[in-house]
Jmol script that loads the backbone (N, CA, C; Angstrom):
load data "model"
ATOM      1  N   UNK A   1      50.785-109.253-145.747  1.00  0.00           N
ATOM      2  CA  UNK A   1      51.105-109.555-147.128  1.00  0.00           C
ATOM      3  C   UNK A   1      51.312-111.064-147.312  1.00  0.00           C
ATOM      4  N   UNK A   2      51.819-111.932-146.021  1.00  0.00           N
ATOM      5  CA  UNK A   2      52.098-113.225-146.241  1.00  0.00           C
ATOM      6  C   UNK A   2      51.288-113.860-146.422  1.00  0.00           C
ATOM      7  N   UNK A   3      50.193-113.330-145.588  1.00  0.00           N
ATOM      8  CA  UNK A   3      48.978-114.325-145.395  1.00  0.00           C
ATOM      9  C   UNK A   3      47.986-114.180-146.090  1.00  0.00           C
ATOM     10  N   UNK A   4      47.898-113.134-147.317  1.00  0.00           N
ATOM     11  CA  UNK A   4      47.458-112.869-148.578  1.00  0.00           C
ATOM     12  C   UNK A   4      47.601-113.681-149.486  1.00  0.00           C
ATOM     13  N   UNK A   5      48.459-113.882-149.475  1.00  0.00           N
ATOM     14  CA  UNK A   5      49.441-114.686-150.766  1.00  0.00           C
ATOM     15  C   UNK A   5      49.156-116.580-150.178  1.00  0.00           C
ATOM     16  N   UNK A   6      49.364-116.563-149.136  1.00  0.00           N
ATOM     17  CA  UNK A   6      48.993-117.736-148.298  1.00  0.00           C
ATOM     18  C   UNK A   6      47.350-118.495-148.509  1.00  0.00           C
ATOM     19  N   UNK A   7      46.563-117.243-148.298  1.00  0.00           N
ATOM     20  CA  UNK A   7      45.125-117.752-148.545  1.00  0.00           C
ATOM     21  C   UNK A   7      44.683-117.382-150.105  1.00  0.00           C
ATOM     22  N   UNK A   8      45.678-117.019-150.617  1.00  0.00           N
ATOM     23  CA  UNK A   8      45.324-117.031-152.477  1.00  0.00           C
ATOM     24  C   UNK A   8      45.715-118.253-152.806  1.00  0.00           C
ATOM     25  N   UNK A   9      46.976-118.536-152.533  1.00  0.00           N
ATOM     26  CA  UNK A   9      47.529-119.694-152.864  1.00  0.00           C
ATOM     27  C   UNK A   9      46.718-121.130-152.564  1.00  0.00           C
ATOM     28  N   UNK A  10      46.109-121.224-151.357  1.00  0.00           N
ATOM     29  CA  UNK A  10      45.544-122.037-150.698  1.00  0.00           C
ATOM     30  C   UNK A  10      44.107-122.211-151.658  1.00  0.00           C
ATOM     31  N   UNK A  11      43.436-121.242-151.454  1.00  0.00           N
ATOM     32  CA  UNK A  11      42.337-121.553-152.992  1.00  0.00           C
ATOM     33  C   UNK A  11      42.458-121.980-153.808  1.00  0.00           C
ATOM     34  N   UNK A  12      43.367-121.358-154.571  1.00  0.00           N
ATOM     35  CA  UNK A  12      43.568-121.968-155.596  1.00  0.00           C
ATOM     36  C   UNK A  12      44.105-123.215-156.088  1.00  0.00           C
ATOM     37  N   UNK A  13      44.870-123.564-155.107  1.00  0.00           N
ATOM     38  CA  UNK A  13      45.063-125.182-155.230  1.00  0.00           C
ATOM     39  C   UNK A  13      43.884-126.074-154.197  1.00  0.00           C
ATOM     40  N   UNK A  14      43.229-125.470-153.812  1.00  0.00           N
ATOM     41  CA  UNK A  14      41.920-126.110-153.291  1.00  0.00           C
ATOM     42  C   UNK A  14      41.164-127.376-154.471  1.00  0.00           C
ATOM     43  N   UNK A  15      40.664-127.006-155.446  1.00  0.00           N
ATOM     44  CA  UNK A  15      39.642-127.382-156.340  1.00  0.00           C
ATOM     45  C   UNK A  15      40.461-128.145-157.060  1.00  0.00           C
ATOM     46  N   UNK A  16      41.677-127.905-157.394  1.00  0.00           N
ATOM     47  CA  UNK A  16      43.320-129.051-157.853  1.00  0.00           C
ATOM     48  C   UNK A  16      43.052-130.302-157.441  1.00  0.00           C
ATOM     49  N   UNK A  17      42.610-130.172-155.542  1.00  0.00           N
ATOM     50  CA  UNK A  17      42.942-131.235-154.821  1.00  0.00           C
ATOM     51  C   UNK A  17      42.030-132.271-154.710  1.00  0.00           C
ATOM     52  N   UNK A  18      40.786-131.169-154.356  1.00  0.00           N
ATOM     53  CA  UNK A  18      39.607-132.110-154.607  1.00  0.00           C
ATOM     54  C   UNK A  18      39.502-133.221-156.067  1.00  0.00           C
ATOM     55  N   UNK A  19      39.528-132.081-157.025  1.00  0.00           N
ATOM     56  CA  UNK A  19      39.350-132.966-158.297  1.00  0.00           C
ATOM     57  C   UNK A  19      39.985-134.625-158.878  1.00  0.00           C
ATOM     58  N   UNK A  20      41.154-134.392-157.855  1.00  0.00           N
ATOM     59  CA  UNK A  20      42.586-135.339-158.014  1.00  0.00           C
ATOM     60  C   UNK A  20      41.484-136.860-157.827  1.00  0.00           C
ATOM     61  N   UNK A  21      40.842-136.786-155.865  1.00  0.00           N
ATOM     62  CA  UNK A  21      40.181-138.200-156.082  1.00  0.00           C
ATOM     63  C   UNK A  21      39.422-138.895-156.662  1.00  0.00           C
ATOM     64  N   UNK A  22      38.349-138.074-157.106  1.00  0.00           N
ATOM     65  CA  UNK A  22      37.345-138.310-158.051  1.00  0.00           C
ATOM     66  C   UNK A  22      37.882-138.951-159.382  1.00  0.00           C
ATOM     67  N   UNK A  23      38.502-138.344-159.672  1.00  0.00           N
ATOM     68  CA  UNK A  23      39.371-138.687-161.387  1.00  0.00           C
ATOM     69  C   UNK A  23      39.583-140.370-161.175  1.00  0.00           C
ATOM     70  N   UNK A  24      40.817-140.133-159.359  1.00  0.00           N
ATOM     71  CA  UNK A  24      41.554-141.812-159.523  1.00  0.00           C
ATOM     72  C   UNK A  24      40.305-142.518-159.066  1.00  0.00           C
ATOM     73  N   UNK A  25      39.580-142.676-158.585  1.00  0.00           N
ATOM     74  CA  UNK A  25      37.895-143.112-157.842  1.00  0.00           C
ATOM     75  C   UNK A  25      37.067-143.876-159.468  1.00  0.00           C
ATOM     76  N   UNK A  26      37.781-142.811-159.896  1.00  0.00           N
ATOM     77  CA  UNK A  26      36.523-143.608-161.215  1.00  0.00           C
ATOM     78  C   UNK A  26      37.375-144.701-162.556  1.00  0.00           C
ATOM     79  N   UNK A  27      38.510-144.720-161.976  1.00  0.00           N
ATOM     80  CA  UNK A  27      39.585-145.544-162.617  1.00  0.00           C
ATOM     81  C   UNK A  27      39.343-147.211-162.213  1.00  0.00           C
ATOM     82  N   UNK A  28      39.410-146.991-160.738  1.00  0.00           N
ATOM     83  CA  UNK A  28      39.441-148.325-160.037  1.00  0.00           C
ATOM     84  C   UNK A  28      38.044-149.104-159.860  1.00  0.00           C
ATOM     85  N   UNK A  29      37.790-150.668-159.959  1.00  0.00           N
ATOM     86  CA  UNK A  29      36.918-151.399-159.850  1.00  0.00           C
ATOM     87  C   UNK A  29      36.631-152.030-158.912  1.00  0.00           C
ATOM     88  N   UNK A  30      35.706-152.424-158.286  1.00  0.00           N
ATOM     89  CA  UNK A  30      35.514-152.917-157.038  1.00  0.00           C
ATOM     90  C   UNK A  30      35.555-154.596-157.255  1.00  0.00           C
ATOM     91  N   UNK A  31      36.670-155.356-156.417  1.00  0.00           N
ATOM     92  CA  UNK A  31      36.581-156.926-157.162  1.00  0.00           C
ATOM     93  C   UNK A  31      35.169-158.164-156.316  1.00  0.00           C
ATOM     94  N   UNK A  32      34.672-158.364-157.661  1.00  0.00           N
ATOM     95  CA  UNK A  32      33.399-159.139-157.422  1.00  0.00           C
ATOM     96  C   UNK A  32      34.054-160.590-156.271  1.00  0.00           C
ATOM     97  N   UNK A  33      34.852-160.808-156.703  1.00  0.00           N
ATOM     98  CA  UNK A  33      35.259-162.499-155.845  1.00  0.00           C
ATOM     99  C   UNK A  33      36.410-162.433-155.848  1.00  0.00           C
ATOM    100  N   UNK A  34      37.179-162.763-154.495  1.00  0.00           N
ATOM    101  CA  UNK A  34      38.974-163.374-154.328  1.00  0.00           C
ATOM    102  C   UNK A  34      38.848-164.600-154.863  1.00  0.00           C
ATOM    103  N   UNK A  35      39.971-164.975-155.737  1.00  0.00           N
ATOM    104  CA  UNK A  35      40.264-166.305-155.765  1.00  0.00           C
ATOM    105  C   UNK A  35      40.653-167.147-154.836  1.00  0.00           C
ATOM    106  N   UNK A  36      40.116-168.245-155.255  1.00  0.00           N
ATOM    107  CA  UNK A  36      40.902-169.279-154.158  1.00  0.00           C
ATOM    108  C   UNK A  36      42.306-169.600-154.289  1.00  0.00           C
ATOM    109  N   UNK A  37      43.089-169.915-154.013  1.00  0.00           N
ATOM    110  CA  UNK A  37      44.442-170.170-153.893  1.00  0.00           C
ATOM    111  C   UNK A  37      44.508-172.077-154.567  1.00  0.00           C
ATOM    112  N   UNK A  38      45.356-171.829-155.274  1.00  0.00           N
ATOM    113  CA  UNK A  38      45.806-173.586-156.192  1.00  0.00           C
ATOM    114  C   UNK A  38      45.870-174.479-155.380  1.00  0.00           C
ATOM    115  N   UNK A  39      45.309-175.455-155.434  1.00  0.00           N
ATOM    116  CA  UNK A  39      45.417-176.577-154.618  1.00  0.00           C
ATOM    117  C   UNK A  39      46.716-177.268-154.831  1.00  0.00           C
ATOM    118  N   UNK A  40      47.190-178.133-153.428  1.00  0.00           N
ATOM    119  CA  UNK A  40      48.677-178.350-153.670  1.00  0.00           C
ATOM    120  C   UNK A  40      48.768-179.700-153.931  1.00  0.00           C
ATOM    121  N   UNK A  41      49.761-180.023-155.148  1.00  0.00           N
ATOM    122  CA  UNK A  41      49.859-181.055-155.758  1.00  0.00           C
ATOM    123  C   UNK A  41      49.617-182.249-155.306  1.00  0.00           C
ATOM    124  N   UNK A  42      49.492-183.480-156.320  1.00  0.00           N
ATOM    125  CA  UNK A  42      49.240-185.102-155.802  1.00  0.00           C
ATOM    126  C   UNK A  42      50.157-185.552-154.383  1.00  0.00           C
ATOM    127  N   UNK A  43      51.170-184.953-155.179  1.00  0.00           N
ATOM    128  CA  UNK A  43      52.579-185.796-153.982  1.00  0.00           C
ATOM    129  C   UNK A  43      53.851-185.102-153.108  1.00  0.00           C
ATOM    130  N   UNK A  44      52.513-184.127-152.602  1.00  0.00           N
ATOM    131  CA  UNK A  44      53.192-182.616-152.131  1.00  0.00           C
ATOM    132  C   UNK A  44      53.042-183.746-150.468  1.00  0.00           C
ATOM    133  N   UNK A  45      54.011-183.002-149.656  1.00  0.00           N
ATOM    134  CA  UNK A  45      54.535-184.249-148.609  1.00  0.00           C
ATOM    135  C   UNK A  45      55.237-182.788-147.889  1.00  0.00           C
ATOM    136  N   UNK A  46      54.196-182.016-146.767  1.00  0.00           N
ATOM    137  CA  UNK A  46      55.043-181.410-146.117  1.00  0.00           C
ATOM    138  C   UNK A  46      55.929-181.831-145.164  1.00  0.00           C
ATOM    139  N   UNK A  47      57.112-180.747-144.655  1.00  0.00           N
ATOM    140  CA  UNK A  47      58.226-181.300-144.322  1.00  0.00           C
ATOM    141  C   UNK A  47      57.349-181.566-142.538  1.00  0.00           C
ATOM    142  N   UNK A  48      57.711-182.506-141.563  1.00  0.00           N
ATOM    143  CA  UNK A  48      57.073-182.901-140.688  1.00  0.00           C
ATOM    144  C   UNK A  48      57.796-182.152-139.608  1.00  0.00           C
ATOM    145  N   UNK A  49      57.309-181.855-138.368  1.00  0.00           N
ATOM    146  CA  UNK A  49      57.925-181.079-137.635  1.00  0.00           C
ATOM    147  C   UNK A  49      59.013-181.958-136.760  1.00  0.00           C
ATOM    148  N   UNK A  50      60.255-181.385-136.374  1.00  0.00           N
ATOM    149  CA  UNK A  50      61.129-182.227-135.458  1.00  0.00           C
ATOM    150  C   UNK A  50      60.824-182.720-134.407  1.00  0.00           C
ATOM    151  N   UNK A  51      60.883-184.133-134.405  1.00  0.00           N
ATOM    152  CA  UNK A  51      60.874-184.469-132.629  1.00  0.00           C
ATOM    153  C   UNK A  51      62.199-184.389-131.556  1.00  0.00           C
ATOM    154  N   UNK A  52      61.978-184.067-130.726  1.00  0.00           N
ATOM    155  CA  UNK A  52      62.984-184.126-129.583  1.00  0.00           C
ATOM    156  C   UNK A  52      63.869-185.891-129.291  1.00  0.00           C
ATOM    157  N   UNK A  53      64.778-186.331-129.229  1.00  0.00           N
ATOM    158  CA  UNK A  53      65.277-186.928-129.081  1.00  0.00           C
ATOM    159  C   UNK A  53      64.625-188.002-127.955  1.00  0.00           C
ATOM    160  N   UNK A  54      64.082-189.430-127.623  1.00  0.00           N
ATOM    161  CA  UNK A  54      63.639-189.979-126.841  1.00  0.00           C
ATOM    162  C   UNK A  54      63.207-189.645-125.795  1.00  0.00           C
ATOM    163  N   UNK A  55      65.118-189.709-125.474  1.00  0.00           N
ATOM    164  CA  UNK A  55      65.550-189.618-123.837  1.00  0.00           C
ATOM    165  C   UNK A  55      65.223-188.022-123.151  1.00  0.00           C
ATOM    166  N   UNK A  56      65.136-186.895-123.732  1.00  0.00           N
ATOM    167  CA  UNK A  56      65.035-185.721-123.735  1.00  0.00           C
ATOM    168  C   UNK A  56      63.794-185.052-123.327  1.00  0.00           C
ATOM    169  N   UNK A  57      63.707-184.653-122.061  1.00  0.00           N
ATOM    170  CA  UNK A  57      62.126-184.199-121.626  1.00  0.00           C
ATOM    171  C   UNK A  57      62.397-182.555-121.729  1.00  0.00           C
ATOM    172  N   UNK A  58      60.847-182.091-122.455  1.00  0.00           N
ATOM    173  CA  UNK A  58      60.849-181.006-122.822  1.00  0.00           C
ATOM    174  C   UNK A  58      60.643-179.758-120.948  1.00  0.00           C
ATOM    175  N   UNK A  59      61.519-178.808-121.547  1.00  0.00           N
ATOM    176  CA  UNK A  59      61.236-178.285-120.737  1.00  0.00           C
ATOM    177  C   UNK A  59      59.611-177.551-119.996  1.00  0.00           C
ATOM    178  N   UNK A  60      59.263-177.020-119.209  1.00  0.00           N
ATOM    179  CA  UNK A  60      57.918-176.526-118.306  1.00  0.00           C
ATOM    180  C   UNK A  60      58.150-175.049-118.592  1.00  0.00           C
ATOM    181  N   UNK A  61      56.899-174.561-119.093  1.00  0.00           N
ATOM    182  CA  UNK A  61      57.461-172.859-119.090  1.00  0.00           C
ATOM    183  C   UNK A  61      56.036-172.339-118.239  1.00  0.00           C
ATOM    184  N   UNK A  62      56.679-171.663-117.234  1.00  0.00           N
ATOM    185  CA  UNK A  62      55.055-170.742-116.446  1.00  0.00           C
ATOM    186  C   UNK A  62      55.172-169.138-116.519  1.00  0.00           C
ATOM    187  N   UNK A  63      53.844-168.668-117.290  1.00  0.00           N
ATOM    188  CA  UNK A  63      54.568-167.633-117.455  1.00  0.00           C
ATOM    189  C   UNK A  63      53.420-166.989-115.993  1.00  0.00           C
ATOM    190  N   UNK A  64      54.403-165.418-115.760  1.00  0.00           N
ATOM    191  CA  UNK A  64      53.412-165.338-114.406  1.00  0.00           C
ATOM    192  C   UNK A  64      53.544-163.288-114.849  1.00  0.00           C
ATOM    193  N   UNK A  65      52.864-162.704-114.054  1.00  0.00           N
ATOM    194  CA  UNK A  65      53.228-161.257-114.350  1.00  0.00           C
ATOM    195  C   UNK A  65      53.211-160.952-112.869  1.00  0.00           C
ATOM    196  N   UNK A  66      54.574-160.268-113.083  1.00  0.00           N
ATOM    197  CA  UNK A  66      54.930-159.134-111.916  1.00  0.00           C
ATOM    198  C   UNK A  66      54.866-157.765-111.745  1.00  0.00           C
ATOM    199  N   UNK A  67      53.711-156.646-111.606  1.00  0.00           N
ATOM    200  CA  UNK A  67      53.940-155.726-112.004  1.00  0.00           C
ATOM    201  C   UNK A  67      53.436-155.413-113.175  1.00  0.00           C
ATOM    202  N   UNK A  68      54.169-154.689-114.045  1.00  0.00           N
ATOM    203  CA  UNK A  68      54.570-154.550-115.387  1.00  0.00           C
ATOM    204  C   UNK A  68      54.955-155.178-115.900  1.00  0.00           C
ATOM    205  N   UNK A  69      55.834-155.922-115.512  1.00  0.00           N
ATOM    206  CA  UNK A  69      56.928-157.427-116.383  1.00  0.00           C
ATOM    207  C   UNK A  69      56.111-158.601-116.301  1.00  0.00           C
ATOM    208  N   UNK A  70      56.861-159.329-117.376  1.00  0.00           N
ATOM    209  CA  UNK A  70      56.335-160.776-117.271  1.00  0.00           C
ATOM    210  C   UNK A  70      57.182-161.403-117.340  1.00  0.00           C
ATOM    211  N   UNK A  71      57.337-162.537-116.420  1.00  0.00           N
ATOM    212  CA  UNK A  71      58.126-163.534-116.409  1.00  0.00           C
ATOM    213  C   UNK A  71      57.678-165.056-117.179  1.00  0.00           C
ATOM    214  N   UNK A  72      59.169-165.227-117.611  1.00  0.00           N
ATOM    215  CA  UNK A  72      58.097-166.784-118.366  1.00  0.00           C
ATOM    216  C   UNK A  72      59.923-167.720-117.435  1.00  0.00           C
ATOM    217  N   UNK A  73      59.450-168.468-116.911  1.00  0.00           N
ATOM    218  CA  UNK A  73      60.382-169.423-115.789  1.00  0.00           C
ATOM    219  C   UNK A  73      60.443-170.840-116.443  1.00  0.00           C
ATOM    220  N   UNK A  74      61.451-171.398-116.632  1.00  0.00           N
ATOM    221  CA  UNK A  74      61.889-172.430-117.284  1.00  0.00           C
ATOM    222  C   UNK A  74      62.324-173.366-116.550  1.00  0.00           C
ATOM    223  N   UNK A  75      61.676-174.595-116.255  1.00  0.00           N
ATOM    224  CA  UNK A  75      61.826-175.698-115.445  1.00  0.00           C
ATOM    225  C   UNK A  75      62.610-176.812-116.575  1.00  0.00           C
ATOM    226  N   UNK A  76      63.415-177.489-115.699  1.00  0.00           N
ATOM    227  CA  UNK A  76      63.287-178.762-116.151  1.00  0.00           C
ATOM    228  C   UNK A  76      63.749-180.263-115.390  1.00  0.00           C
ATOM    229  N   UNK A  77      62.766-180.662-115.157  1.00  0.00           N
ATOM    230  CA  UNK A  77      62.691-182.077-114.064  1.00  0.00           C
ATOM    231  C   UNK A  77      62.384-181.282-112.874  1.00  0.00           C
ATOM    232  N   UNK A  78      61.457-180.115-112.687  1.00  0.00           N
ATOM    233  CA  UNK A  78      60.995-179.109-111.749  1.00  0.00           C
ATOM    234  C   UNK A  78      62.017-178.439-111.500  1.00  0.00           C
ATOM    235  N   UNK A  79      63.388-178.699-111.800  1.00  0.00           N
ATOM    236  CA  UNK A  79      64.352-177.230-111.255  1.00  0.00           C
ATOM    237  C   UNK A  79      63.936-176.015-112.045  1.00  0.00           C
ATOM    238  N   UNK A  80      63.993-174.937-111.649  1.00  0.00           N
ATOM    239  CA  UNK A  80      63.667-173.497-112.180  1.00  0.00           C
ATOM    240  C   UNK A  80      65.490-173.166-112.767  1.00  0.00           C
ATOM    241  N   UNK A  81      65.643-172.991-114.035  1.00  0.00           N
ATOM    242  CA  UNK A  81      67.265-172.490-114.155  1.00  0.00           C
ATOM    243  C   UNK A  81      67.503-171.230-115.318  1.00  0.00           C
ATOM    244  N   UNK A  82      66.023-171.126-115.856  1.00  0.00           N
ATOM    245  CA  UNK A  82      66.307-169.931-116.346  1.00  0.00           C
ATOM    246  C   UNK A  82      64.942-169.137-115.699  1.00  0.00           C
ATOM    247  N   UNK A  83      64.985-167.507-116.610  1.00  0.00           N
ATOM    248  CA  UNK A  83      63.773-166.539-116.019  1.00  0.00           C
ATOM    249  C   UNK A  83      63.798-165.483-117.311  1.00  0.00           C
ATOM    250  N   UNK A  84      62.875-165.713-118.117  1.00  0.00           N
ATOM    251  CA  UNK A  84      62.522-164.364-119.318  1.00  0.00           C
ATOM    252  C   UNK A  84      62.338-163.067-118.651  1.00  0.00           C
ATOM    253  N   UNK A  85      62.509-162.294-118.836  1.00  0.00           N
ATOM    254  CA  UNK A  85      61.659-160.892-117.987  1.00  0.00           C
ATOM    255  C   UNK A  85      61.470-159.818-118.934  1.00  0.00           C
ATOM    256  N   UNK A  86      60.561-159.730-119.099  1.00  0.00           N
ATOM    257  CA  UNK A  86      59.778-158.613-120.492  1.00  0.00           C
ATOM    258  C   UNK A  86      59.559-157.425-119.526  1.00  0.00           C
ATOM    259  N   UNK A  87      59.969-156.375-119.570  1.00  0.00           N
ATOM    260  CA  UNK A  87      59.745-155.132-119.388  1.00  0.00           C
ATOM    261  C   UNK A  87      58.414-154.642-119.905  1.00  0.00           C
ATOM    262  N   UNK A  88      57.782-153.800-119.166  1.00  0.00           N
ATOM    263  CA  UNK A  88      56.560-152.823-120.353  1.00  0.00           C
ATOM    264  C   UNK A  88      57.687-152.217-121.345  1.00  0.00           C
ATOM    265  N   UNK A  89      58.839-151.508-120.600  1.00  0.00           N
ATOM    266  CA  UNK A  89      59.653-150.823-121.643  1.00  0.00           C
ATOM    267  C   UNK A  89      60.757-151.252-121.836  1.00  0.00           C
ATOM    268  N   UNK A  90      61.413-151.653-122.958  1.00  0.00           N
ATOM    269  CA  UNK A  90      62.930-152.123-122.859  1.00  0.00           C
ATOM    270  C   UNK A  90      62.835-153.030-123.434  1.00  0.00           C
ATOM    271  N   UNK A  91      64.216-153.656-123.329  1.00  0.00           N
ATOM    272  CA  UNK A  91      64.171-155.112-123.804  1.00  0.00           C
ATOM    273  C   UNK A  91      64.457-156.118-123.156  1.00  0.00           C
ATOM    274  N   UNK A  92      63.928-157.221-123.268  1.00  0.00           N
ATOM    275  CA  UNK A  92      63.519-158.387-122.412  1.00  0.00           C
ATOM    276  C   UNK A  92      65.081-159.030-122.246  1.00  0.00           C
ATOM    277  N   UNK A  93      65.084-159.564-121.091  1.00  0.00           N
ATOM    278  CA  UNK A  93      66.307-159.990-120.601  1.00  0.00           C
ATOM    279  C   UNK A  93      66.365-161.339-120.167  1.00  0.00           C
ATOM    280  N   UNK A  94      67.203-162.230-119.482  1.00  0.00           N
ATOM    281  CA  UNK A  94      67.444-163.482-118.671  1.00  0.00           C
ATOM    282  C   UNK A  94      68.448-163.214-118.234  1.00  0.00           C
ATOM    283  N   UNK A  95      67.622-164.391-116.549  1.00  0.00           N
ATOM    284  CA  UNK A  95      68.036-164.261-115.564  1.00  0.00           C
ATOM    285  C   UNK A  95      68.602-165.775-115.523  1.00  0.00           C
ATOM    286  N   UNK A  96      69.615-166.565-115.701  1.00  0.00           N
ATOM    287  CA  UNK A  96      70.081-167.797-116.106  1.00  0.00           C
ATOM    288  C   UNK A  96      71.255-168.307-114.348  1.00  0.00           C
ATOM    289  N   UNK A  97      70.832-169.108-114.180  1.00  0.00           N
ATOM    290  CA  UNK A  97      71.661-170.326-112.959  1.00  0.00           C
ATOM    291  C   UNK A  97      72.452-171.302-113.938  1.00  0.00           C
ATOM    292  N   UNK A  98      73.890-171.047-114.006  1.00  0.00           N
ATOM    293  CA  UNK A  98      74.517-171.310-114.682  1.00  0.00           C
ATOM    294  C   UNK A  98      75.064-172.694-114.219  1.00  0.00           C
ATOM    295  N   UNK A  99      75.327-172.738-112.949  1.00  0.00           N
ATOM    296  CA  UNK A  99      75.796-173.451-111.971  1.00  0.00           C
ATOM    297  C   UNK A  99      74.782-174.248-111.055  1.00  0.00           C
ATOM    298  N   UNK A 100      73.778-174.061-111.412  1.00  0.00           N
ATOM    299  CA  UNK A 100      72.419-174.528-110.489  1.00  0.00           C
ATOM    300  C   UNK A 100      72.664-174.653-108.850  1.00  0.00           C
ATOM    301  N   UNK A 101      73.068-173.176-108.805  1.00  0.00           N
ATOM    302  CA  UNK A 101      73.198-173.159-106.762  1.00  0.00           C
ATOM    303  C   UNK A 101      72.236-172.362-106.615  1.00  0.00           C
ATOM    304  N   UNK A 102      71.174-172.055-107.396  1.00  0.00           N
ATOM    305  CA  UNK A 102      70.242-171.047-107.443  1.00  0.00           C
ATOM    306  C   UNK A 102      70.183-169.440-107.796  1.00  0.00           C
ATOM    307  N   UNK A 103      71.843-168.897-107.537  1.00  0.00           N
ATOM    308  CA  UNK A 103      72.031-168.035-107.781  1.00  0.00           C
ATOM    309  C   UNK A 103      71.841-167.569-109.529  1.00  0.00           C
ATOM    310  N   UNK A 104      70.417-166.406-109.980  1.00  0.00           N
ATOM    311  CA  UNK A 104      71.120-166.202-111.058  1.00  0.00           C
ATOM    312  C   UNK A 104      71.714-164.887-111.801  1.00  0.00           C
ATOM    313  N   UNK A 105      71.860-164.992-112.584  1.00  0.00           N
ATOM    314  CA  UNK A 105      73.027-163.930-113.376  1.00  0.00           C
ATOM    315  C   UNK A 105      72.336-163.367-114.554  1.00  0.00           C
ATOM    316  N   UNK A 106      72.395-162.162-114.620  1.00  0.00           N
ATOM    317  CA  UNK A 106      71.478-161.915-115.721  1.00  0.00           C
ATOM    318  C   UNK A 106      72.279-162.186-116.891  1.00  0.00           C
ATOM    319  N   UNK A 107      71.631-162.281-118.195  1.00  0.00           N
ATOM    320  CA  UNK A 107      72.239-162.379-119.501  1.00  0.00           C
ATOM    321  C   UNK A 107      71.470-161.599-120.184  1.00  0.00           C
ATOM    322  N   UNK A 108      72.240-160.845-121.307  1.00  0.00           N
ATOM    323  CA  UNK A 108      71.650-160.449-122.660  1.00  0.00           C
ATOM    324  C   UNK A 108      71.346-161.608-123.883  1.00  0.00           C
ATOM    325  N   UNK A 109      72.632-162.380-123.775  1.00  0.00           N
ATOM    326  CA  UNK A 109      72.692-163.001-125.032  1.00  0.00           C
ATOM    327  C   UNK A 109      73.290-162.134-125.871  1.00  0.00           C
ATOM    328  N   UNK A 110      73.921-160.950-125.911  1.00  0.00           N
ATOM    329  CA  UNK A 110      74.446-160.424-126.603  1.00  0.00           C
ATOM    330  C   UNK A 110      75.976-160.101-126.288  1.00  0.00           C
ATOM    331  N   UNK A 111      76.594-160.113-127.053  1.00  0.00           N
ATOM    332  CA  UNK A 111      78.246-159.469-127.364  1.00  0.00           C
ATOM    333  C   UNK A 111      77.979-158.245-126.365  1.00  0.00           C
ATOM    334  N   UNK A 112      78.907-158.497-125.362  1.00  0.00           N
ATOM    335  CA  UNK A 112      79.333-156.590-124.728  1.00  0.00           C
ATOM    336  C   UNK A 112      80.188-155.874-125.925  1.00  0.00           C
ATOM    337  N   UNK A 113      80.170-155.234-125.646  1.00  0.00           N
ATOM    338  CA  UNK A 113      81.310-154.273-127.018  1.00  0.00           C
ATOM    339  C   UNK A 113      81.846-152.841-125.943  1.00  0.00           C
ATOM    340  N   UNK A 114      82.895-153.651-126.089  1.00  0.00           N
ATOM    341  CA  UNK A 114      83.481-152.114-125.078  1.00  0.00           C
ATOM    342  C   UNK A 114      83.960-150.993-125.574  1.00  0.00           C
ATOM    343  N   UNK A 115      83.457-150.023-125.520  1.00  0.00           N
ATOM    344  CA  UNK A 115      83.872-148.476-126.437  1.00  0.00           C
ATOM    345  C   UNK A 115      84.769-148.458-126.154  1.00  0.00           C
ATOM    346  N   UNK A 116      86.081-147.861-126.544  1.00  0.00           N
ATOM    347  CA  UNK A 116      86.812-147.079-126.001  1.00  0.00           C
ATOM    348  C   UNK A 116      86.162-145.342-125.556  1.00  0.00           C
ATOM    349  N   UNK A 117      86.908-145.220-124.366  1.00  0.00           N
ATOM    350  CA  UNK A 117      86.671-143.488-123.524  1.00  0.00           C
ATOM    351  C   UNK A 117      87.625-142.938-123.933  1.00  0.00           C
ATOM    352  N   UNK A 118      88.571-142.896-124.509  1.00  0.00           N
ATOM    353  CA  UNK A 118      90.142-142.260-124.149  1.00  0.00           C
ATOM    354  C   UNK A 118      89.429-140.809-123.977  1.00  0.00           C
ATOM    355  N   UNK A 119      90.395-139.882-123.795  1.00  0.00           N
ATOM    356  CA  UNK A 119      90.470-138.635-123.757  1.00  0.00           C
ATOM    357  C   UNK A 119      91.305-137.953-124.485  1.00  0.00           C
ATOM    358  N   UNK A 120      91.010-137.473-126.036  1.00  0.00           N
ATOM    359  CA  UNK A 120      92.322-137.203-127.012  1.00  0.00           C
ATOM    360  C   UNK A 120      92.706-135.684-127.284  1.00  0.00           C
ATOM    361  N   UNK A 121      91.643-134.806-127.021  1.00  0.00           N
ATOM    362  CA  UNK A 121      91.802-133.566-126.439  1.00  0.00           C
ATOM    363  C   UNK A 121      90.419-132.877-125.370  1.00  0.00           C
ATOM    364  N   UNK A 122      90.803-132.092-124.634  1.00  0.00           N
ATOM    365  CA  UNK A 122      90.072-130.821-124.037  1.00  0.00           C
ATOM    366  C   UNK A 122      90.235-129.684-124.232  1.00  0.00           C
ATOM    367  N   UNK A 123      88.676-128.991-124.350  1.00  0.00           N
ATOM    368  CA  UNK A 123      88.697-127.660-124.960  1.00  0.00           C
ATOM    369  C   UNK A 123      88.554-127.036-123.910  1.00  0.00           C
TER     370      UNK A 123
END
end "model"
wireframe off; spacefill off
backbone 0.3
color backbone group
């Protein structure tokens, strides 16, 4: 009985559905030419990008793949003191020498947030 009513129903809003695109199909126009976009004024003066300070050498980035991950390693004056590490899955982390003894420490860059656990009843 369900599946009566199921494949009546289904017909009959069949020819509903079809009809629907045709109708919006013959509404819309196909556009002959995009415009070009306004040309920018006489004394338009974009803003220039920042330079680094003289004395200040930019850091070396190598990126290399391990695996699945990719590392992108951050030199500067050839010391290695940070390490990106992109997961295939997850989210990308650093590995930062805070102290430059080589040892490093991973970081999020993010706030820990410590839940509380308590235990306020058992069932």
């Amino acid at each position: 009985m369900r599946l009566a009513c199921f494949l009546i129903l289904a017909l009959l809003s069949a020819p509903a559905l079809s009809a629907e695109p045709a109708a919006s199909a013959a509404k819309t126009e196909p556009l002959s030419a995009v415009p070009s976009p306004p040309a920018p004024p006489e004394n338009y003066n974009p803003p220039a990008m920042p330079d680094l300070p003289s004395g200040e050498p930019e850091p070396e980035i190598t990126i290399t793949t391990k695996g699945t991950e990719i590392h992108e390693e951050y030199r500067l004056n050839g010391r290695l003191y940070m390490i990106k590490v992109v997961p295939k899955k997850g989210k990308p982390y650093y590995l930062i020498d805070q102290e430059g003894s080589g040892q490093f420490r991973r970081s999020d860059f993010e706030t820990r947030l410590a839940i509380p656990t308590w235990v306020i009843k058992r069932f």
